[in-house]
mmCIF file of the N, C-alpha and C atoms, coordinates in Angstrom:
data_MODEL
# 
_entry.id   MODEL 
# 
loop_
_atom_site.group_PDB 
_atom_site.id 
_atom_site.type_symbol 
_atom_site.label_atom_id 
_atom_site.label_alt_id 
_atom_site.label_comp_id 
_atom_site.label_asym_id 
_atom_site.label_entity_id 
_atom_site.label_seq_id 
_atom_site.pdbx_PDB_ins_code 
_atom_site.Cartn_x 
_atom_site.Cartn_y 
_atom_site.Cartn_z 
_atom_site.occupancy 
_atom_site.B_iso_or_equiv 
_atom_site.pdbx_formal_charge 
_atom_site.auth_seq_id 
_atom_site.auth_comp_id 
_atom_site.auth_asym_id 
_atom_site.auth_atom_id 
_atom_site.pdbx_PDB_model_num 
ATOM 1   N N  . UNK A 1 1  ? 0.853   -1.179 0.000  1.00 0.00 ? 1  UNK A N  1 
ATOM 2   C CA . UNK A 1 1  ? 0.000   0.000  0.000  1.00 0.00 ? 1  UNK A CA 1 
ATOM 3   C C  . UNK A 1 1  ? 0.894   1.236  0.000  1.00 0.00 ? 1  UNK A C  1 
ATOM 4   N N  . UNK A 1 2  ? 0.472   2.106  -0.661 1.00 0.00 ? 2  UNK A N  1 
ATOM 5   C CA . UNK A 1 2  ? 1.494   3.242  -0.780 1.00 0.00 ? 2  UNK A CA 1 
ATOM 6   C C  . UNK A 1 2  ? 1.429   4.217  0.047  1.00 0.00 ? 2  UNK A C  1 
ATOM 7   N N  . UNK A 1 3  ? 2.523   4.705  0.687  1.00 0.00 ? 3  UNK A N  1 
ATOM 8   C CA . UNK A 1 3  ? 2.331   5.453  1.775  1.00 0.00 ? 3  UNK A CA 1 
ATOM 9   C C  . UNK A 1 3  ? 2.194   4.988  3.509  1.00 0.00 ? 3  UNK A C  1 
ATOM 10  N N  . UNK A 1 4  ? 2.155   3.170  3.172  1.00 0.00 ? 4  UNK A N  1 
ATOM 11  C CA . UNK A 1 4  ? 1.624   2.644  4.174  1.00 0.00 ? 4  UNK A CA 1 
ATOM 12  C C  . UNK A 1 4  ? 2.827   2.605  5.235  1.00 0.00 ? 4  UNK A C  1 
ATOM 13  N N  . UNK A 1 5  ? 2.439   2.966  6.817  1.00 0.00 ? 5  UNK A N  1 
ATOM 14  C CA . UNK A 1 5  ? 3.098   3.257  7.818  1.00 0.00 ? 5  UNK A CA 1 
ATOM 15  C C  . UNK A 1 5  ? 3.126   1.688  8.487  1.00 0.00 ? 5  UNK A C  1 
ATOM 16  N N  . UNK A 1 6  ? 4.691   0.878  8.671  1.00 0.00 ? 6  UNK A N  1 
ATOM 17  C CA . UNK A 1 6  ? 4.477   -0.322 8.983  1.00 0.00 ? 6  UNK A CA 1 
ATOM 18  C C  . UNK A 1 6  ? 3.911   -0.526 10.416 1.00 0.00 ? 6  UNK A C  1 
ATOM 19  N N  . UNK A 1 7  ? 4.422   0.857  11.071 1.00 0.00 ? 7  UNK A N  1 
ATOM 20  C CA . UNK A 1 7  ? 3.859   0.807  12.503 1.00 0.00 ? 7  UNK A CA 1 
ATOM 21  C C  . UNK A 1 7  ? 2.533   1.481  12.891 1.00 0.00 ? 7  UNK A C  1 
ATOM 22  N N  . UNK A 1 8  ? 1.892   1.265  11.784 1.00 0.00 ? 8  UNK A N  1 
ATOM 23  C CA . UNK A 1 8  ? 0.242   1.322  12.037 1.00 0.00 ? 8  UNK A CA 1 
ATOM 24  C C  . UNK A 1 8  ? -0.515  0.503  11.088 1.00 0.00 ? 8  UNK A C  1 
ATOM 25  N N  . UNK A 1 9  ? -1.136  0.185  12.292 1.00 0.00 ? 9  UNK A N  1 
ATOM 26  C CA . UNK A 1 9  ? -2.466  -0.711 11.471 1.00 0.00 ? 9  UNK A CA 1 
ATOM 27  C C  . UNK A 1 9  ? -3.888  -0.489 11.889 1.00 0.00 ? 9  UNK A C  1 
ATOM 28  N N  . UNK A 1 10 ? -4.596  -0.595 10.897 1.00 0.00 ? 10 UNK A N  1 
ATOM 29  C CA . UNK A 1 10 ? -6.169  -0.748 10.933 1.00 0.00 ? 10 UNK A CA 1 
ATOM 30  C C  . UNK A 1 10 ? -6.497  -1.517 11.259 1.00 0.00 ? 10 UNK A C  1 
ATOM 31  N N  . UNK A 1 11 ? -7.225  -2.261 12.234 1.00 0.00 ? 11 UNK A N  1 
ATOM 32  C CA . UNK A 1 11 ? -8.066  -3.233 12.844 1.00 0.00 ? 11 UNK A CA 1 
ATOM 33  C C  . UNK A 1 11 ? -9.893  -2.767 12.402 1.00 0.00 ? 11 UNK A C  1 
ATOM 34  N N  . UNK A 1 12 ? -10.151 -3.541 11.875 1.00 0.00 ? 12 UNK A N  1 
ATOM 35  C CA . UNK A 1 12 ? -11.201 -3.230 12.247 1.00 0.00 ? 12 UNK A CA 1 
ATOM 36  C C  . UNK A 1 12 ? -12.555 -4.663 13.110 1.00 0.00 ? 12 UNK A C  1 
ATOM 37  N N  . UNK A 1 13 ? -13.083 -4.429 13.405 1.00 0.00 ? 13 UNK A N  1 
ATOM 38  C CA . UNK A 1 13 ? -14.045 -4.892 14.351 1.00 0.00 ? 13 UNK A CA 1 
ATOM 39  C C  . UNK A 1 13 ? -14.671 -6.467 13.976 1.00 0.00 ? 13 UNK A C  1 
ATOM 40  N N  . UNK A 1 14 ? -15.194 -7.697 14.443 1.00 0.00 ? 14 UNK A N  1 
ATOM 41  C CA . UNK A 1 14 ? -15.993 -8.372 13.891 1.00 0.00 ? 14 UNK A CA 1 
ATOM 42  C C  . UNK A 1 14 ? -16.924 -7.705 13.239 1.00 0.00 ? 14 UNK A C  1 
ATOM 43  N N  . UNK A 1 15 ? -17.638 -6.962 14.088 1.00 0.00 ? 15 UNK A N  1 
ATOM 44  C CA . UNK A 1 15 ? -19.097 -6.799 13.733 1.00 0.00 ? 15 UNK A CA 1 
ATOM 45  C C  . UNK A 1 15 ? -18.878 -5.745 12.593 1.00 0.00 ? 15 UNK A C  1 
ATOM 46  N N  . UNK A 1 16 ? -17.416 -5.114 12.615 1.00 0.00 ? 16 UNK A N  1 
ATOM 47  C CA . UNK A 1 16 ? -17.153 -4.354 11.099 1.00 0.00 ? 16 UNK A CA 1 
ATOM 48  C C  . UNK A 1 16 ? -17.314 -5.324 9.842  1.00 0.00 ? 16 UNK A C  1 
ATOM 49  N N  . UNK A 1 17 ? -16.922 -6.430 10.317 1.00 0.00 ? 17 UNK A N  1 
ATOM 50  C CA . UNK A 1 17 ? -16.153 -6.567 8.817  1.00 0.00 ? 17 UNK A CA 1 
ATOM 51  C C  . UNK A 1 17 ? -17.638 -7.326 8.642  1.00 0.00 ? 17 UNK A C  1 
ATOM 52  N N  . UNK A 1 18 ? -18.247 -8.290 9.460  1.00 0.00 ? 18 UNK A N  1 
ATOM 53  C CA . UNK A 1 18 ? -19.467 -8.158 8.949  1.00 0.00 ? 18 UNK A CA 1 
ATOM 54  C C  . UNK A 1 18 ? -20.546 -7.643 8.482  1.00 0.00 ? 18 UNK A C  1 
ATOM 55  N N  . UNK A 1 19 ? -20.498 -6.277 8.784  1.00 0.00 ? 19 UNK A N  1 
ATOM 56  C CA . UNK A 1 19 ? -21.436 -4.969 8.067  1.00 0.00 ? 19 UNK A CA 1 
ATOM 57  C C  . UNK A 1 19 ? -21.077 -4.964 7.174  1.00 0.00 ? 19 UNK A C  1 
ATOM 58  N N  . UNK A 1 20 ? -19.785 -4.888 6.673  1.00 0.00 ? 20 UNK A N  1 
ATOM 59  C CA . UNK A 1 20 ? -18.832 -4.772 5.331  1.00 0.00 ? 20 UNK A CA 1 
ATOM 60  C C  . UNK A 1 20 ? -19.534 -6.263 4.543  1.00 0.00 ? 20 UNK A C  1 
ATOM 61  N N  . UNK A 1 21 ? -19.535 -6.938 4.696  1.00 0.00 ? 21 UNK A N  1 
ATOM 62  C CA . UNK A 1 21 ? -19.533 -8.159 4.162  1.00 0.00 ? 21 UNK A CA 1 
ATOM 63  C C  . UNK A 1 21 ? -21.275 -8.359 3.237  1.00 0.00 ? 21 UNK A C  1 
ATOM 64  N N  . UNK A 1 22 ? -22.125 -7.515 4.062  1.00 0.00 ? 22 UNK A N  1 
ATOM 65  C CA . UNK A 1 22 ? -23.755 -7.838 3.660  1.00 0.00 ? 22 UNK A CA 1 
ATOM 66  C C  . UNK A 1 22 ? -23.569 -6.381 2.706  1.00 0.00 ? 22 UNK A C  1 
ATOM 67  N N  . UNK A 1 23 ? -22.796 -5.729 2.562  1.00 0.00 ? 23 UNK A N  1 
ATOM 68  C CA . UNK A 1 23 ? -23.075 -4.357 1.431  1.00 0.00 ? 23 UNK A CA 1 
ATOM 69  C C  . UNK A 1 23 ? -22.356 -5.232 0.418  1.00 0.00 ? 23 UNK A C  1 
ATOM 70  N N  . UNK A 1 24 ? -23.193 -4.983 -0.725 1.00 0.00 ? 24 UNK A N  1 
ATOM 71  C CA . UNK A 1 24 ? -22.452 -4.836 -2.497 1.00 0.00 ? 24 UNK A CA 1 
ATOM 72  C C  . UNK A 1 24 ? -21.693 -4.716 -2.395 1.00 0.00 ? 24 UNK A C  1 
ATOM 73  N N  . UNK A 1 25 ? -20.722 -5.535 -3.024 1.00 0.00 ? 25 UNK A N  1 
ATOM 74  C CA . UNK A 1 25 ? -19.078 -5.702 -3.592 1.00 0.00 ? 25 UNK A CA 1 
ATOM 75  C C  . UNK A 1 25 ? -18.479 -4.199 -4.266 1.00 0.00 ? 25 UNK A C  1 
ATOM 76  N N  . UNK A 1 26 ? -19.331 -3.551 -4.748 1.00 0.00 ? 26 UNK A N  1 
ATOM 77  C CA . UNK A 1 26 ? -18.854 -2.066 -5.341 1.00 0.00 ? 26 UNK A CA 1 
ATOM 78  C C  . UNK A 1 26 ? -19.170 -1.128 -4.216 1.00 0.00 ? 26 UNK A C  1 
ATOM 79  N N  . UNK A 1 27 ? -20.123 -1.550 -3.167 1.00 0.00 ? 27 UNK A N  1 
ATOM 80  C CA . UNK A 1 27 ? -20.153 -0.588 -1.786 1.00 0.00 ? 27 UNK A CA 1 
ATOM 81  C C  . UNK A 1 27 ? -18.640 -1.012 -0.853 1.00 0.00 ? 27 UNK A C  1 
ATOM 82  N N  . UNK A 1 28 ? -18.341 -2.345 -0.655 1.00 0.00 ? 28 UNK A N  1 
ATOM 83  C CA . UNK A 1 28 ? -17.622 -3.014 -0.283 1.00 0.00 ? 28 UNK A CA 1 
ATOM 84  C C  . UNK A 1 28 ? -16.060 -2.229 -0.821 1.00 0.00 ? 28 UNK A C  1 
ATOM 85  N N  . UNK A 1 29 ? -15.909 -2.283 -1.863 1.00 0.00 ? 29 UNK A N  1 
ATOM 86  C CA . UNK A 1 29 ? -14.187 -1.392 -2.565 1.00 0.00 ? 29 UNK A CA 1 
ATOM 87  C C  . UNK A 1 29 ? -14.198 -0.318 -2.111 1.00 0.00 ? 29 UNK A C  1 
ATOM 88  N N  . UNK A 1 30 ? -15.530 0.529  -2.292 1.00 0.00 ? 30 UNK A N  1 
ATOM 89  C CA . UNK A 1 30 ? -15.276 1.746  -1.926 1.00 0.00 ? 30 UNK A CA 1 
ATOM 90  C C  . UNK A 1 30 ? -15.215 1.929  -0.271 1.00 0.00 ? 30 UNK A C  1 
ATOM 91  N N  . UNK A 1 31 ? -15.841 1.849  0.193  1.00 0.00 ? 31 UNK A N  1 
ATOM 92  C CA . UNK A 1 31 ? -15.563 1.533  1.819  1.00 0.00 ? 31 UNK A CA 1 
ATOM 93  C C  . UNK A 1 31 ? -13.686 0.989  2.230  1.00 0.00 ? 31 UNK A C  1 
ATOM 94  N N  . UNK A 1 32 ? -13.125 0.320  1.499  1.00 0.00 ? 32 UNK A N  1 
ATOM 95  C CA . UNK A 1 32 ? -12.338 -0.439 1.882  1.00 0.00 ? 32 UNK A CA 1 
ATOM 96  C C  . UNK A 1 32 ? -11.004 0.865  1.259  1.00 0.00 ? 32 UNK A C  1 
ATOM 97  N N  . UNK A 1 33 ? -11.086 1.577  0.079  1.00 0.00 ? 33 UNK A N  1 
ATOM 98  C CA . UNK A 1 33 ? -10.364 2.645  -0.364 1.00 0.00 ? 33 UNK A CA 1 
ATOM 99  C C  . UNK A 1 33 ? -10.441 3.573  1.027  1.00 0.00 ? 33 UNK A C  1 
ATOM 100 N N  . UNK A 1 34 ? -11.496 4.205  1.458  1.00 0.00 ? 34 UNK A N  1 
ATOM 101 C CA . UNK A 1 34 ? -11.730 4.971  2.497  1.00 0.00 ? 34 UNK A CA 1 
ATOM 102 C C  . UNK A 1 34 ? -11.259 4.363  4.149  1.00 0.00 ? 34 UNK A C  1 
ATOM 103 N N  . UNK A 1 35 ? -11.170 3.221  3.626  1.00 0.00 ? 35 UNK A N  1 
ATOM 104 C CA . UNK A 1 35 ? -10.096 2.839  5.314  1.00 0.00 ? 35 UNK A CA 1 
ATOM 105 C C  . UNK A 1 35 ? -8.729  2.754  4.853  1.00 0.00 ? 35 UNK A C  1 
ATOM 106 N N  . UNK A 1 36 ? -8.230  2.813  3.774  1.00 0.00 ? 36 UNK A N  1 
ATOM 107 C CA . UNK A 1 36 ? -7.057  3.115  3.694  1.00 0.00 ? 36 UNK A CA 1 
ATOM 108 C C  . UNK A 1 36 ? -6.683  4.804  3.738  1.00 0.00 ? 36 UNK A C  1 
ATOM 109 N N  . UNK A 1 37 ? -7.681  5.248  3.347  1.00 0.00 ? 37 UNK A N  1 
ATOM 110 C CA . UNK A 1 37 ? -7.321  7.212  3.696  1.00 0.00 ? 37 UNK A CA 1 
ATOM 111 C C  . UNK A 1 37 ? -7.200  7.219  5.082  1.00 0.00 ? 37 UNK A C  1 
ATOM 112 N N  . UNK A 1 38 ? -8.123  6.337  5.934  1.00 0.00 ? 38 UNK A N  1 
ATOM 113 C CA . UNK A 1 38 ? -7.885  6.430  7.283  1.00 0.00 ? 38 UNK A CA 1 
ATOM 114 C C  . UNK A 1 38 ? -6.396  5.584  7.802  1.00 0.00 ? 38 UNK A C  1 
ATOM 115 N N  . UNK A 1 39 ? -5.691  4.712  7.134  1.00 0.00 ? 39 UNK A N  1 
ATOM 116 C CA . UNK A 1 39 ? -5.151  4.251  7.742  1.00 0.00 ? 39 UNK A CA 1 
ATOM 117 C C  . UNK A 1 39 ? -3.944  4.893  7.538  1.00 0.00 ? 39 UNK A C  1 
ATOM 118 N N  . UNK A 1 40 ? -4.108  5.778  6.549  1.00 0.00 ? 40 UNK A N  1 
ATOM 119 C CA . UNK A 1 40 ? -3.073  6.650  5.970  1.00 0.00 ? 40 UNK A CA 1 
ATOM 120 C C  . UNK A 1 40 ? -2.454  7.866  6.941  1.00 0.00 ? 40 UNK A C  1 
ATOM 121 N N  . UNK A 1 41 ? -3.884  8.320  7.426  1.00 0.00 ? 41 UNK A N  1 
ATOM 122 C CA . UNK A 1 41 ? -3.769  9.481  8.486  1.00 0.00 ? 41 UNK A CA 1 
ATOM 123 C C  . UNK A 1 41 ? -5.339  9.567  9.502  1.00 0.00 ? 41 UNK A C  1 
ATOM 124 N N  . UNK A 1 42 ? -5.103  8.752  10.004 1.00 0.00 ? 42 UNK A N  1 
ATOM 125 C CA . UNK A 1 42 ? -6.137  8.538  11.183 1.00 0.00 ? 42 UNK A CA 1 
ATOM 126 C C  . UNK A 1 42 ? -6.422  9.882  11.837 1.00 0.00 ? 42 UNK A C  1 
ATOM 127 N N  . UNK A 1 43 ? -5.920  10.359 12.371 1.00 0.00 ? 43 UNK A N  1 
ATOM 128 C CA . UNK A 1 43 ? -5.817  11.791 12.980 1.00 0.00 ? 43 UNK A CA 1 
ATOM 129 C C  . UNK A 1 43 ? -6.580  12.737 12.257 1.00 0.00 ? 43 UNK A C  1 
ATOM 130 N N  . UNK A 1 44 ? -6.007  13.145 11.105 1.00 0.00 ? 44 UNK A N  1 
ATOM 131 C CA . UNK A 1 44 ? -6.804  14.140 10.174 1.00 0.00 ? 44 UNK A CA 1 
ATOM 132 C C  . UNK A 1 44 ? -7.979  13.857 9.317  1.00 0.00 ? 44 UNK A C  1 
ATOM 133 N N  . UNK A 1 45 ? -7.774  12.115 9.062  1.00 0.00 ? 45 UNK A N  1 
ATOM 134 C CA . UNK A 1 45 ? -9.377  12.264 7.999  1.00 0.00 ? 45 UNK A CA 1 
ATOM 135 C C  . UNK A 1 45 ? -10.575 11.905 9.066  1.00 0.00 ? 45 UNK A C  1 
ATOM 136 N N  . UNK A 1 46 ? -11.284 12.709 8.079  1.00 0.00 ? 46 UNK A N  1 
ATOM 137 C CA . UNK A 1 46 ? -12.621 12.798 9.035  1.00 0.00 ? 46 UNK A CA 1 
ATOM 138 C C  . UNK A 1 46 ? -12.739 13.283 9.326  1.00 0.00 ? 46 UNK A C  1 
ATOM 139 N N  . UNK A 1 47 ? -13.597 13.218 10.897 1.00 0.00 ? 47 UNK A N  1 
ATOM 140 C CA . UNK A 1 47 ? -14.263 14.749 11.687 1.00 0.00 ? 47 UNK A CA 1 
ATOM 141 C C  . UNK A 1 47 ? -14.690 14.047 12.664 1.00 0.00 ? 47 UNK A C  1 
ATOM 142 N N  . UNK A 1 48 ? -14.596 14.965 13.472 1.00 0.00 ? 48 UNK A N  1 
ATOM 143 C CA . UNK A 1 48 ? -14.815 14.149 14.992 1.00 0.00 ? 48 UNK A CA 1 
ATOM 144 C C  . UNK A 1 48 ? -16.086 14.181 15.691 1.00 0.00 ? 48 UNK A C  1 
ATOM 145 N N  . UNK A 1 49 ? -16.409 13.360 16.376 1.00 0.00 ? 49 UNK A N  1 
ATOM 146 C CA . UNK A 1 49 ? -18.115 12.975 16.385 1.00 0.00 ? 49 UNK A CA 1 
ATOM 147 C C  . UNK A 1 49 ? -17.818 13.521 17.773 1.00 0.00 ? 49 UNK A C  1 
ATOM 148 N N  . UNK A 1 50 ? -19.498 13.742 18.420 1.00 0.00 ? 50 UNK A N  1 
ATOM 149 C CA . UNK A 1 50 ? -20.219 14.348 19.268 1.00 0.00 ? 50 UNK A CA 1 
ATOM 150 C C  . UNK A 1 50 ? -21.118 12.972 20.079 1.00 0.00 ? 50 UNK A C  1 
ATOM 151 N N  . UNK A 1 51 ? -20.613 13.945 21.325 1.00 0.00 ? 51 UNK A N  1 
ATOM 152 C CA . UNK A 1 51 ? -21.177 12.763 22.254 1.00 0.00 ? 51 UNK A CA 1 
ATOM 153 C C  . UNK A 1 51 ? -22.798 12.161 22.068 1.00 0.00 ? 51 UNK A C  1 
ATOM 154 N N  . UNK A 1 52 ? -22.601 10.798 21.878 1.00 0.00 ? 52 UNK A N  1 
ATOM 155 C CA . UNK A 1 52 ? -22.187 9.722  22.917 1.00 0.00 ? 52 UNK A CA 1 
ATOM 156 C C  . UNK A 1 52 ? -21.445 8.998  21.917 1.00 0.00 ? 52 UNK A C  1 
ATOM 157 N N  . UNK A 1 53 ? -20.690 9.724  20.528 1.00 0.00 ? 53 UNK A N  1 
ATOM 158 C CA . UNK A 1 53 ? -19.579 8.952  20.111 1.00 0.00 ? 53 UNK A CA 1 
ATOM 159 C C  . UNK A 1 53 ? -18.288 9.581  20.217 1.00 0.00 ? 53 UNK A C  1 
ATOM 160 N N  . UNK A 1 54 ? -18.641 10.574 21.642 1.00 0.00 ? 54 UNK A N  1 
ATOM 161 C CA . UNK A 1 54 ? -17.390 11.546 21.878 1.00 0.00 ? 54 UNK A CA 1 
ATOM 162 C C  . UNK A 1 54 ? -15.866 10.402 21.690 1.00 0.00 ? 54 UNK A C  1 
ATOM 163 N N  . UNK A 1 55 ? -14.808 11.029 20.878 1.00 0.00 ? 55 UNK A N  1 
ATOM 164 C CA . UNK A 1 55 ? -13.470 10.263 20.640 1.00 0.00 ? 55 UNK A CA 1 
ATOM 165 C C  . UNK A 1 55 ? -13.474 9.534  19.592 1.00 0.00 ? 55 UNK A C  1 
ATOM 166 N N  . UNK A 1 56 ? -14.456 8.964  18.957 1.00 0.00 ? 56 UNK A N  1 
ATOM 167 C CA . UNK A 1 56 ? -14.673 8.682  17.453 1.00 0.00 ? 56 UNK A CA 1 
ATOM 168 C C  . UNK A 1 56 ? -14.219 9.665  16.648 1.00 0.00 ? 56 UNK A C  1 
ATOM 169 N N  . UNK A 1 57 ? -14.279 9.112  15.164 1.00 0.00 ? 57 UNK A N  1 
ATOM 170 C CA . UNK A 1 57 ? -14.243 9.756  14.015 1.00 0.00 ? 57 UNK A CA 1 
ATOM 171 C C  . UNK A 1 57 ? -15.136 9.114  13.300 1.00 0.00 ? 57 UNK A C  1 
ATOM 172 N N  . UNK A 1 58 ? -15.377 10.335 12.018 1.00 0.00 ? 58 UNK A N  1 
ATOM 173 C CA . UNK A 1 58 ? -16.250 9.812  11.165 1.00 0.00 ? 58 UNK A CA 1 
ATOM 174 C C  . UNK A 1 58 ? -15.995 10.162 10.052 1.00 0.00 ? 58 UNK A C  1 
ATOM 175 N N  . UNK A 1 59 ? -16.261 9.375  8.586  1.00 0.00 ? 59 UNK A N  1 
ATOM 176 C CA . UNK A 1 59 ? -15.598 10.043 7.604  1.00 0.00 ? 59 UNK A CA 1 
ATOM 177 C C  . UNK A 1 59 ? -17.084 8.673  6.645  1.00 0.00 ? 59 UNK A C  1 
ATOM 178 N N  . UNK A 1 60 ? -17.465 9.493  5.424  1.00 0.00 ? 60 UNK A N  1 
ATOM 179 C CA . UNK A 1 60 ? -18.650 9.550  4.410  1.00 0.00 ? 60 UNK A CA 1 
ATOM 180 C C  . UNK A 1 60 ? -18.142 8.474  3.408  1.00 0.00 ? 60 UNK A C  1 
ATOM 181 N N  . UNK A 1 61 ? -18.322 7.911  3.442  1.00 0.00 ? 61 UNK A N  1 
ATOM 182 C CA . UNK A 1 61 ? -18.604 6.308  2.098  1.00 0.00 ? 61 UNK A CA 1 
ATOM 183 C C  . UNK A 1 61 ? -19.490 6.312  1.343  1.00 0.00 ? 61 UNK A C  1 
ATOM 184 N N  . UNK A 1 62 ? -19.562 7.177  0.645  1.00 0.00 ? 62 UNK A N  1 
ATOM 185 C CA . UNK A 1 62 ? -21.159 7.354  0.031  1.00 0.00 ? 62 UNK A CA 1 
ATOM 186 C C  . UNK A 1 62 ? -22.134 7.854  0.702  1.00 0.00 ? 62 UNK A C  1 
ATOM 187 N N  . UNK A 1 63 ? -23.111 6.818  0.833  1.00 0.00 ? 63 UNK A N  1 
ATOM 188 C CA . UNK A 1 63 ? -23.878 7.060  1.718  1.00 0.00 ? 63 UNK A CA 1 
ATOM 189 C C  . UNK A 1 63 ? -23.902 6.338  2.956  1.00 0.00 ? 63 UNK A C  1 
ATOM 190 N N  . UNK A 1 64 ? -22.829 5.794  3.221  1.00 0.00 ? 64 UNK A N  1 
ATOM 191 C CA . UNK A 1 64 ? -22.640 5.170  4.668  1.00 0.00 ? 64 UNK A CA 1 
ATOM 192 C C  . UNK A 1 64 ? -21.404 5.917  5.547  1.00 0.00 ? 64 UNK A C  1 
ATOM 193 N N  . UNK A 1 65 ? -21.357 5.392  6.694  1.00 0.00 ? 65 UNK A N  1 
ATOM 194 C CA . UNK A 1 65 ? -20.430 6.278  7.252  1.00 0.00 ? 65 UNK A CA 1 
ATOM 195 C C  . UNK A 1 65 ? -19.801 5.427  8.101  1.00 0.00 ? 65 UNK A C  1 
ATOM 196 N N  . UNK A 1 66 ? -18.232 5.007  7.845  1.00 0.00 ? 66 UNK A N  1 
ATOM 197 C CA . UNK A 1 66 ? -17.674 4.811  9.062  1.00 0.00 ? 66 UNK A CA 1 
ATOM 198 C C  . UNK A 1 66 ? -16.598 5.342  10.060 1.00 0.00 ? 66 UNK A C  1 
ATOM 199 N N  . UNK A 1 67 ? -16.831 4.951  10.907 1.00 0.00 ? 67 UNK A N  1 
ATOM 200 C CA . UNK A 1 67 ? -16.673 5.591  12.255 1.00 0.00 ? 67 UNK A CA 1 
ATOM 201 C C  . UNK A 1 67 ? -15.762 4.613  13.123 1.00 0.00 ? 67 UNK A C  1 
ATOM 202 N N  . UNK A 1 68 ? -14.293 5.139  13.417 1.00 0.00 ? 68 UNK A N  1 
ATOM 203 C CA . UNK A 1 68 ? -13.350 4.904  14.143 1.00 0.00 ? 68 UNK A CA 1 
ATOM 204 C C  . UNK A 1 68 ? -12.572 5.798  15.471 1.00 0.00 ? 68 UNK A C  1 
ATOM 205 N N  . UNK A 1 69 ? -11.933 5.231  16.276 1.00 0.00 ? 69 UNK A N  1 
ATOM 206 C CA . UNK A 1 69 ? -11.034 5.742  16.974 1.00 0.00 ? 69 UNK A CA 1 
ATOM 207 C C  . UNK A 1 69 ? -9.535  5.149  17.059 1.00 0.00 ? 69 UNK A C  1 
ATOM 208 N N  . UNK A 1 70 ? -8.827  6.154  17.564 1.00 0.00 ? 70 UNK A N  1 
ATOM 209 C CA . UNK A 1 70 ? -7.632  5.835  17.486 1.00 0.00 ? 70 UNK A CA 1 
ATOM 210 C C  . UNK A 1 70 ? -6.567  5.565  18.388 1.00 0.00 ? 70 UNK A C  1 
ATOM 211 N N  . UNK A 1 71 ? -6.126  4.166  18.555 1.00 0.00 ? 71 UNK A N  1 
ATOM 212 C CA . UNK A 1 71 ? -5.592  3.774  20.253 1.00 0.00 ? 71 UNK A CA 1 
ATOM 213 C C  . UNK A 1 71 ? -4.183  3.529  19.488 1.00 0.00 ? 71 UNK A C  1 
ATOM 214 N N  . UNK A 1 72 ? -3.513  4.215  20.969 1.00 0.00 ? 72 UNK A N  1 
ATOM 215 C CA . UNK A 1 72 ? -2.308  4.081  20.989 1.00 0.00 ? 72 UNK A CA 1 
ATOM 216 C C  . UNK A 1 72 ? -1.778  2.736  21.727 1.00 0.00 ? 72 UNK A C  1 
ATOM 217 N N  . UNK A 1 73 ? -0.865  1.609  21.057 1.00 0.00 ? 73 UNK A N  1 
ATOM 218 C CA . UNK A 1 73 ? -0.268  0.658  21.606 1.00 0.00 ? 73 UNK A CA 1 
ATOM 219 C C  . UNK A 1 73 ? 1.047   0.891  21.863 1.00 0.00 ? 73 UNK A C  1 
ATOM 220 N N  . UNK A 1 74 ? 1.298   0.321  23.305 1.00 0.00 ? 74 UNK A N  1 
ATOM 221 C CA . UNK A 1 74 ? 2.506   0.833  23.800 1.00 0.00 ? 74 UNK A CA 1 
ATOM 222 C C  . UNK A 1 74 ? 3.030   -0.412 24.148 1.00 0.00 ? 74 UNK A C  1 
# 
């Protein structure tokens, strides 16, 4: 992946990848392009959600939206 930082990775969730899994294969790429913008720069893409998803992010897939945070492993 270009640009890709070896000391970060995207995890994403069971219950992610199963949401991912019941959308269309062309909803599915595009979703999957847009976690690489996130995995690119977690920090800046997106926009930061309002409580009760205070510390999330959120960033537009079309018409879906997913929504991450960002933990530091030490």
């Amino acid at each position: 992946m270009k640009g890709h930082n070896p000391r970060r990775k995207l995890f994403v969730s069971r219950a992610g990848v199963e949401s991912l899994l019941e959308l269309p294969s062309s909803i599915q790429k595009q979703a999957v392009r847009k976690m690489q913008t996130i995995e690119a720069a977690p920090a800046s893409a997106g926009y930061p959600l309002r409580k009760p998803l205070q510390g999330f992010r959120g960033i537009h897939s079309g018409r879906y939206r997913i929504i991450w945070r960002l933990l530091t492993l030490e």
